[in-house]
N, C-alpha and C positions, 0 to 999 in steps of 0.2 A: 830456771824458775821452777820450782817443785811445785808438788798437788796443793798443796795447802794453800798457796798462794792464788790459786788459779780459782779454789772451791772458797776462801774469803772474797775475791772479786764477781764471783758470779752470784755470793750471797748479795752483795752488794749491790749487785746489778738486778736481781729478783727482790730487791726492796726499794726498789724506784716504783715513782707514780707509774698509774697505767697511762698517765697522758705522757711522759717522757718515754715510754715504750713505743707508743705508737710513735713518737717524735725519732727515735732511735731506727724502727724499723725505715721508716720515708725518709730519711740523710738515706741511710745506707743504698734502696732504690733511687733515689736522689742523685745520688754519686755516679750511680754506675750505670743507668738505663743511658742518658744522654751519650754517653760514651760508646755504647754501645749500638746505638740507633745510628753516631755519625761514622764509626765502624764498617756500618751496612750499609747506610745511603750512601755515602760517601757523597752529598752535595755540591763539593767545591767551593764551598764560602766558609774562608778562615775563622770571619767572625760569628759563625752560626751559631756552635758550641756556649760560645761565651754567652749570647743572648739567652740560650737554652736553660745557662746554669743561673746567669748572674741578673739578667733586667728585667723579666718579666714583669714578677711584683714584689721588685726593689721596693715601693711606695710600703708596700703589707707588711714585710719583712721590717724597715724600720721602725715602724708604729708599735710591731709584738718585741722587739727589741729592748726599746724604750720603753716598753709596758715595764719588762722582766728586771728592769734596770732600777726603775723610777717607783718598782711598783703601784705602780698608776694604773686605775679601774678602768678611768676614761680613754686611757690610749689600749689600754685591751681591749675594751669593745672598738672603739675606732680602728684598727687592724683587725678583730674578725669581722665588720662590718666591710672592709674593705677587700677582704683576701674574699667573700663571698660574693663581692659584686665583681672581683672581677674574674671567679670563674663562671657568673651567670653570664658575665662578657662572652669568656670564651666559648660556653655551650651557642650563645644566642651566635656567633663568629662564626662557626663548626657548620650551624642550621644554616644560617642565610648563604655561605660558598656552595653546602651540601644541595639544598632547594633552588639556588638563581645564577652560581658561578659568581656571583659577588663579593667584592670586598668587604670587609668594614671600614667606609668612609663615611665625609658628608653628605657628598650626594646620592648614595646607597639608601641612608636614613632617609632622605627629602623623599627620596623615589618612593618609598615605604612607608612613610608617612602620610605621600597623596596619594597614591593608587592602590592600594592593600584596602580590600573591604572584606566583608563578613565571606564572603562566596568565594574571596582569595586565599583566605586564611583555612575555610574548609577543605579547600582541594586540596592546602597543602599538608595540614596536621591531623586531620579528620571531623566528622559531622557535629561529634560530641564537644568538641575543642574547648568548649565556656564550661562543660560541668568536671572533666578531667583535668582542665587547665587550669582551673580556681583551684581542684582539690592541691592541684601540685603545687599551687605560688602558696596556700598556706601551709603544707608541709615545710617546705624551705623557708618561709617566713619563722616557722617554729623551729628548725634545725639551726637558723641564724640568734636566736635566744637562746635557743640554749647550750650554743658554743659560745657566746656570748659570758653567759651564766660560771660558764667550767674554767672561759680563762680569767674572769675577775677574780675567782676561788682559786686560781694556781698561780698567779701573780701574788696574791698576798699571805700565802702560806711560806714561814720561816725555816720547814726543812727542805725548800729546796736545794737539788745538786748544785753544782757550780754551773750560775747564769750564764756566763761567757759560753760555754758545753751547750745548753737548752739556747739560743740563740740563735748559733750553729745550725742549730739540728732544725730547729725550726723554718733559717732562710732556707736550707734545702729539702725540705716535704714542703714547703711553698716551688719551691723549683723541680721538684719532680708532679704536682700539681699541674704547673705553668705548661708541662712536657707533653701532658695528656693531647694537646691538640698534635704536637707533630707524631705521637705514636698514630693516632687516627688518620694523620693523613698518610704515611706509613701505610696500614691496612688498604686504604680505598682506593690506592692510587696503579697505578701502571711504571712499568718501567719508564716508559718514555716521561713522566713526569720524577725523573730522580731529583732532576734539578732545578723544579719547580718547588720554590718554597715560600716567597716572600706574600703572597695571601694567605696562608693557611697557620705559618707561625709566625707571621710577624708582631714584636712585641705588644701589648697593649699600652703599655703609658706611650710608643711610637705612635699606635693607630689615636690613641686619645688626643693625643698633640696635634696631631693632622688634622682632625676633625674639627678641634678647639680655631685652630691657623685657618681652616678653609672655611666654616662657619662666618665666625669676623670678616673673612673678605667678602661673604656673599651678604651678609644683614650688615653689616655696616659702611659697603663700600669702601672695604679698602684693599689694594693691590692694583688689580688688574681691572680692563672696562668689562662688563658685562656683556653688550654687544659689539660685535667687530664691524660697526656703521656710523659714518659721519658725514653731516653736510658739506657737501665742498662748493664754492661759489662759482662756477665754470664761466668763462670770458664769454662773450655774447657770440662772436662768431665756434668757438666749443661749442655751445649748447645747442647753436643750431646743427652742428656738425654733429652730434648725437641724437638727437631728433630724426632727424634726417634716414640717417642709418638704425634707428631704433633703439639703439641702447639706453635712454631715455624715454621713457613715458611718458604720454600727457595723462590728466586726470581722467580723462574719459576712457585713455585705453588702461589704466588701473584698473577699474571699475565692473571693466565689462565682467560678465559671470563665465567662466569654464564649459565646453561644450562637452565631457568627456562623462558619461556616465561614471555613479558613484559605485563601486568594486568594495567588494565586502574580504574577499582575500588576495592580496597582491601576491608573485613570488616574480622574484628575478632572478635569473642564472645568467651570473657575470662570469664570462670564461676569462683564464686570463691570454692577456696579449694575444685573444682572436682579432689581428688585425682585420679590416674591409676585404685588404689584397689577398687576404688568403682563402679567400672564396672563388672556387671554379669561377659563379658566373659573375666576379666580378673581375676577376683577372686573369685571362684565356690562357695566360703563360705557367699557371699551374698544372700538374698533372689531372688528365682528364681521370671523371670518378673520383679526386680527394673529398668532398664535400659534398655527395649528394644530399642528406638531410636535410642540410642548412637550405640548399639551393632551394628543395623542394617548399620548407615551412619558408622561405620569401615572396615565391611565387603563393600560397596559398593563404597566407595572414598579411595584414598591414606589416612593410615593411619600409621603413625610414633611410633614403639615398644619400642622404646628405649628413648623416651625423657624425659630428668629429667629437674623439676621446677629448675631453676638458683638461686632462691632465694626467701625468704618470711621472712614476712606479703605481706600485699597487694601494699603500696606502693614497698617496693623491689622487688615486682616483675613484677609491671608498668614499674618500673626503668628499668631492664631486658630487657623487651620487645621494649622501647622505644631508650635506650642508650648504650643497649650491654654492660650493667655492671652491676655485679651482689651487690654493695655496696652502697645503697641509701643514709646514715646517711651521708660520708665524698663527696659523689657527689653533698649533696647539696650545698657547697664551691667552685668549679670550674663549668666553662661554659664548656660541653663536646659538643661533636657534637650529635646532635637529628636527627634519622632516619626523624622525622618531618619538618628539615632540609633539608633534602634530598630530599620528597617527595616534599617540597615549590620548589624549585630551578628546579625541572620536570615540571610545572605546576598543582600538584596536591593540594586537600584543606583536610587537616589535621582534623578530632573530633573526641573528645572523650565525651561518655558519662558516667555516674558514676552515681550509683545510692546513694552515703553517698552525706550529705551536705556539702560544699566547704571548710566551716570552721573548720570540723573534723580533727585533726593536719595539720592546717593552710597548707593544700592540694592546695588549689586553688591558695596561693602565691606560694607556691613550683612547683607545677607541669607550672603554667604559666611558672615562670624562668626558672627549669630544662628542661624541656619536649617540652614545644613551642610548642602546639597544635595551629593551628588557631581558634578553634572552642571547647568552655569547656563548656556543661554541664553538669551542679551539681544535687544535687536532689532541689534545691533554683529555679533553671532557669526551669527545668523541670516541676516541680508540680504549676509554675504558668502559662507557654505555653502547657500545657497539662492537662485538667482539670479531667481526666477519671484515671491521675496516682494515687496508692495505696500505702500504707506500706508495709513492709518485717520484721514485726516482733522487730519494733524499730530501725534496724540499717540503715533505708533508704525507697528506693523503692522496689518493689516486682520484680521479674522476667520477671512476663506475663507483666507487666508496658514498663518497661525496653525494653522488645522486641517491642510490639505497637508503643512504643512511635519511636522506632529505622526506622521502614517500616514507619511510618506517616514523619516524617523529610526525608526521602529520595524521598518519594513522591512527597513533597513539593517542595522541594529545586530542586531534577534534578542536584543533582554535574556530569559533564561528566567523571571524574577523584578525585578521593579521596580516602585517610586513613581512616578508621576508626574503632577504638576501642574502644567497650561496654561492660562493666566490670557487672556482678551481686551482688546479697547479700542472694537469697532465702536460699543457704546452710551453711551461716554462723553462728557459733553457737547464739543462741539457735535454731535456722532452724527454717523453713515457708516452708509452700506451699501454694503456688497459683497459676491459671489457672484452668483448667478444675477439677484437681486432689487435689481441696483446701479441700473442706467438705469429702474428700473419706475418709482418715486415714486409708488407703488400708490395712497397713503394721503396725498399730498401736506403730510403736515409730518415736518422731517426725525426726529424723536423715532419716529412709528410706523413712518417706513420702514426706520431704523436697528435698533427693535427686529424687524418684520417681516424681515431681513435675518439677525438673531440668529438667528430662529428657524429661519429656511429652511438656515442654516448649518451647526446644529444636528443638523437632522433627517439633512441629505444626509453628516455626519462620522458620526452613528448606524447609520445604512443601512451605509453601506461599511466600518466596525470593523467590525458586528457580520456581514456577510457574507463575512467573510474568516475562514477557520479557523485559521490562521495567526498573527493577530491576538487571537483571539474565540476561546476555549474556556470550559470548566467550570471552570480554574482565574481565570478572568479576573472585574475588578470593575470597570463602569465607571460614574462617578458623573459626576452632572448637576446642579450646583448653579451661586451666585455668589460672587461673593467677600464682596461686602456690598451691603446695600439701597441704594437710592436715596438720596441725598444731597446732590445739586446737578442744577442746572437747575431748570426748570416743573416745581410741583408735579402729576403725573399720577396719584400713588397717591391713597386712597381718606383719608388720612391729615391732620391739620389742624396738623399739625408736621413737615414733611419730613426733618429732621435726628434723629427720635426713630429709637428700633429697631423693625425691621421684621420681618417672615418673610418669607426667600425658598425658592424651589425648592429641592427635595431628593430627585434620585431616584436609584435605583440598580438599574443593568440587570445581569441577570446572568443563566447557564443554571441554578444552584443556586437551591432554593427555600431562602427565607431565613425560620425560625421563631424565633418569637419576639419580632419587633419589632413595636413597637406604631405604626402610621404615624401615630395623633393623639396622643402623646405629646410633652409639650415637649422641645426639648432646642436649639440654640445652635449654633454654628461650634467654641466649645472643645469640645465634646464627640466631633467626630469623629476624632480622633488618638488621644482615651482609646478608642474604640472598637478604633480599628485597635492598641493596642497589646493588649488584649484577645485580637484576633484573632492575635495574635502568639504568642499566650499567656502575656504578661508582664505584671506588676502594676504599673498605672498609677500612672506616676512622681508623686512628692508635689508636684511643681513643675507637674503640671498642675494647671489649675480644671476642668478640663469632668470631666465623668463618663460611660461606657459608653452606648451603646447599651440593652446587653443588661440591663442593672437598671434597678431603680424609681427612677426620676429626674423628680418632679414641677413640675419647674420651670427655666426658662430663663435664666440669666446674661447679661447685655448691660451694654454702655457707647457711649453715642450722641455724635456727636461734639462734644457741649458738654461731655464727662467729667462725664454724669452717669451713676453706677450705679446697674441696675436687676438685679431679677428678679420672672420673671412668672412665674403660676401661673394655672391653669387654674379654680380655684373661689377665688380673692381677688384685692380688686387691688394690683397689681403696688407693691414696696419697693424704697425708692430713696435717693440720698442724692446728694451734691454732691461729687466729689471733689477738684476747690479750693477747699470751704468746708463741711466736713462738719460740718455741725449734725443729729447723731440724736434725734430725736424722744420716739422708744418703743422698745422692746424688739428690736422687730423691728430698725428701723433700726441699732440699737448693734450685734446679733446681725450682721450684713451688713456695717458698718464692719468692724470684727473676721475676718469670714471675709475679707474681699479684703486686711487688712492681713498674712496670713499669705504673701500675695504679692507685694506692694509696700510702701514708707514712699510718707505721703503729703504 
C-alpha cells in the first residue's frame, strides 16, 4: 500500500464530522479498555466481558441505531434521552454502594425513600446540597438538550459515512460509557475484592428488571407471602399443652409492658461458637486460666444461666438474633419483620459488621433482603476503610481487627442512637489467635489458644468501651454473648452430641440496674429481639417465635443442626420432633409441630 493511499484515506478521515471523531476515538477505547481491565482483574466470570461489551445499554444503542437508519428525530432524542438516564443510573449506582454498601435494588430505593431526610442527605453530599445540586441537575438537564439538539442534526444530514460504520461506533462509546463504573471499582477496591463484582457492574436493564419483578410482588401481591405467620387451629388438649408450658400467650400476658429500661445505643459482640462449656467457670475440665475475662464480666454484670443458642451455623444464628426465628434456609423466601425494622422506625441507625467476605454464601444479597441492616460491613468494605485490618486464619478478619475497627467507626461517626452487631471468626475451626496472646501458645493446642485469645480480646474491647464516656453512658447496652454453640471441630464441650443445642454466654454490661430479669430463666437467641422490641415499647411482631425477657417464659426454643426441634424446660425433659420427617408421638409433640408450623411449611 503506497503513501498516496494512506494520505487519501487519512484526507478522508480528517473530513469526517467532529461528532464521528469523537465516535471513532470511544470504539477504539471501547474495544480495548474492557479487555484490558479483565486482563488485570482477572474476575473469573466468563460472562463478565460480554456483559461489559455488549448489555449494558443494549436498550440506548438500538434507539441511536434506528435513529441512524430510519433517520428519525424521534428515536434520536429517545436514545440520547435514554443513554443519559442510564448513566445518571450509574452515577446515582457508584454513590449509593460508595455512601451505604448498597445495591441498586427495590428495597434499597423503599429504604431511601422512607428514611433519607434533609440532615441525611447533608451528611452525606454536603450542607449546600439544594443550591449546588440544583445548579448541577440544570447543567445536565441542558447537556441532555443539547445532545439531543446534535443528534437530530446528524441523523438528518445526507453526507453521512457509511451508517452501518457510525452504528458500530456508537454501540461501543456506549460500552465503553457502560465501563466507567467497573474502571471505578477497579480504583476503590482492595485486592481481596477481585472477585467482587456483581454490585458494582452489574448490568442496568438486569438491575431495572429486578426492581420492576420485585416491586409487583411487594405493591401488588404477587409471589411470595409477605409475613412468615399463620393462624393454625391447635386441638383443645394442644393448646392447653402450650399454655401450660408458655409457648402460648393469653391476652393479658401480650399486653403486659417490658420492664427493661429504654437504651439509646445497643452493641452486641456475638463471638462465634463461644460455646457455655468453654468457660472455666462453667466447665472445671477446662484448662485453669483459659477464660478469665469472661469469668470475671459474669460474676460482675447480669449474666443469663440458662440460655441456649436458637440455632446454627452462623448465618442461623444472625437469623435468630435478628428475626426471632430460628430457620434461616425457608426465611430466606418470605419478608419477616426485622428487629432492624423496629430500631429504623425509633430513630435509630442499624450495623452490622462481619468479619467473612460478602460474597461467602452470597451473605450480603441475603442479609441485605432478610435482615435490613442500614449499615453492612463485610470484610471487602472493611480491609479497604481500615488499612491496619488482619487475617483470622483464612476465614476472614481476626478478632483484635474486628474489635479496633468496631471503637474506630464509633468514634467516627457519633451515632446518638444505634444497633449494632459485630460477629467474630478467631474461634472458628481451624482457630487463631490474635491480640496480645497471638505469639504466646500459652496452652499449646491451637482450640485453647484461640479461645484464650477470645477472651483476652474481649476483656481489653470491655475495658476501653466502658472507659470511654464518650462511648459508655447510662443510655448504653453492651451485650456479650455468641452467635451459636459449638458445632464443629473436637469435641471440647461437656456434651455426648456436639451438633445438639447448647447454652451459651449472655451477659449484659450496663450503668442502669436492670429489674426484673430472672438470670436462671430459660430463654434462646429468638428471644432477644422480642425483648429489644419490648424495650422499644412496641408489641412483638407475630412473625417473631421468641418471647420477652421481661415475662414468664419457661422454656427455650432450639433447632440443632440436623433440623431437629426442640424445647427445653427446666422441670421435664425436653420435646422434640424431626423436621424432615415429623412423626409426633403425644400430645405434646403434635402441640410443638403445630406451634412452629405457624411459621414455616414443612
Amino acid at each position: 500500500m503506497n503513501r498516496q493511499v494512506w494520505k487519501a484515506r487519512w484526507e478522508k478521515f480528517a473530513g469526517l464530522h467532529p461528532f464521528e471523531h469523537v465516535l471513532i476515538g470511544g470504539a477504539t477505547l471501547g474495544m480495548i479498555l474492557p479487555v484490558v481491565f479483565w486482563i488485570v482483574a482477572d474476575p473469573g466470570y466468563t460472562n463478565l466481558i460480554v456483559d461489559m461489551l455488549f448489555t449494558d445499554l443494549l436498550p440506548a444503542a438500538i434507539l441511536l441505531a434506528l435513529a441512524l437508519a430510519l433517520r428519525s428525530r424521534v428515536l434520536a432524542v429517545a436514545g440520547t434521552v435514554v443513554t443519559a438516564l442510564y448513566l445518571l443510573a450509574k452515577i446515582g449506582t457508584i454513590f449509593l454502594y460508595t455512601e451505604s454498601f448498597m445495591p441498586l435494588t427495590f428495597d434499597s430505593l423503599v429504604m431511601l425513600h422512607e428514611h433519607t431526610d434533609h440532615e441525611g442527605v447533608k451528611a452525606m453530599i454536603g450542607e449546600y446540597y439544594y443550591l449546588w445540586g440544583t445548579a448541577a441537575g440544570l447543567l445536565v438537564l441542558w447537556g441532555i438538550v443539547y445532545c439531543c439538539v446534535c443528534a437530530v442534526r446528524y441523523v438528518r444530514q445526507e453526507n453521512r459515512q457509511d451508517r452501518a460504520l457510525v452504528c458500530v461506533m456508537i454501540f461501543l462509546v456506549l460500552s465503553l460509557i457502560a465501563n466507567a463504573r467497573y474502571t471505578w471499582y477497579r480504583e476503590v477496591n482492595t485486592v481481596v475484592e477481585e472477585n467482587y463484582t456483581g454490585h458494582v457492574i452489574m448490568p442496568l436493564t438486569i438491575s431495572f428488571s429486578e426492581i420492576i419483578r420485585d416491586g409487583a410482588k411487594e405493591l401488588y401481591g404477587m409471589g411470595e407471602e409477605k409475613y412468615g405467620y399463620r393462624k393454625i387451629d391447635f386441638a383443645p388438649d394442644e393448646k392447653q399443652w402450650l399454655l401450660e408450658k408458655g409457648l402460648l400467650q393469653t391476652a393479658t400476658e401480650r399486653a403486659l409492658p417490658g420492664k427493661l429500661p429504654r437504651f439509646d445505643r445497643i452493641l452486641i459482640l456475638a463471638i462465634e461458637s463461644l460455646d457455655g462449656d468453654f468457660l472455666n467457670s462453667n466447665n472445671p475440665e477446662m484448662p485453669a486460666g483459659l477464660t478469665p475475662n469472661l469469668d470475671r464480666l459474669k460474676q460482675e454484670h447480669l449474666s443469663f444461666n440458662n440460655y441456649y443458642s436458637a440455632s446454627h451455623p452462623t448465618s442461623w444464628g444472625i437469623n435468630s438474633l435478628i428475626l426471632s426465628r430460628p430457620d434461616y434456609k425457608p426465611d430466606q423466601k418470605i419478608r419477616n419483620v426485622s428487629i432492624c425494622d423496629l430500631f429504623r422506625e425509633a430513630g435509630y441507625t442499624s450495623y452490622f459488621l462481619c468479619p467473612v467476605g460478602g460474597e461467602f454464601g452470597d451473605n450480603r444479597k441475603r442479609f441485605h433482603l432478610m435482615l435490613r441492616f442500614d449499615r453492612m460491613l463485610f470484610e471487602e468494605e472493611i480491609r479497604r476503610d481500615y488499612d491496619y485490618a488482619t487475617g483470622a486464619g483464612g476465614w476472614g478478619l481476626s478478632d483484635e481487627s474486628m474489635f479496633r475497627v468496631t471503637l474506630d467507626l464509633l468514634r467516627k461517626e457519633k451515632p446518638d442512637r444505634y444497633f449494632m452487631l459485630v460477629t467474630t471468626m478467631d474461634s472458628h475451626n481451624p482457630y487463631h489467635a490474635s491480640g496480645s496472646t497471638a505469639q504466646q501458645h500459652k496452652f499449646g493446642v491451637p482450640f485453647y489458644d484461640s479461645i484464650h485469645g477470645v477472651d483476652d480480646n474481649v476483656g481489653r474491647f470491655v475495658r476501653e468501651f466502658t472507659a470511654d464516656p464518650e462511648l459508655f453512658d447510662d443510655r448504653t447496652l453492651l451485650i456479650v454473648t455468641a452467635d451459636h454453640s459449638a458445632s464443629h471441630g473436637k469435641n471440647f464441650t461437656r456434651r455426648k452430641v456436639l451438633a445438639s443445642p447448647a447454652k451459651i454466654p449472655l451477659i449484659f454490661i450496663t450503668k442502669q440496674k436492670l429489674e426484673g430479669l430472672d438470670p436462671n430463666q430459660l430463654f434462646s437467641t429468638i428471644d432477644l429481639p422480642a425483648t429489644f422490641a419490648r424495650m422499644l415499647g412496641k408489641d412483638v411482631p407475630e412473625t417473631f417465635s421468641g418471647r420477652d425477657f421481661t415475662t414468664k417464659k419457661p422454656f427455650a426454643l432450639c433447632r440443632d443442626i440436623s433440623e431437629t426441634i426442640y424445647v427445653f424446660f427446666n422441670d421435664a425433659e425436653p420435646v422434640k420432633f424431626e423436621k424432615q420427617n415429623p412423626r409426633p408421638r403425644n400430645t405434646a409433640e403434635k402441640a410443638l409441630l403445630n406451634f412452629y408450623l405457624q411459621f414455616y411449611e414443612l
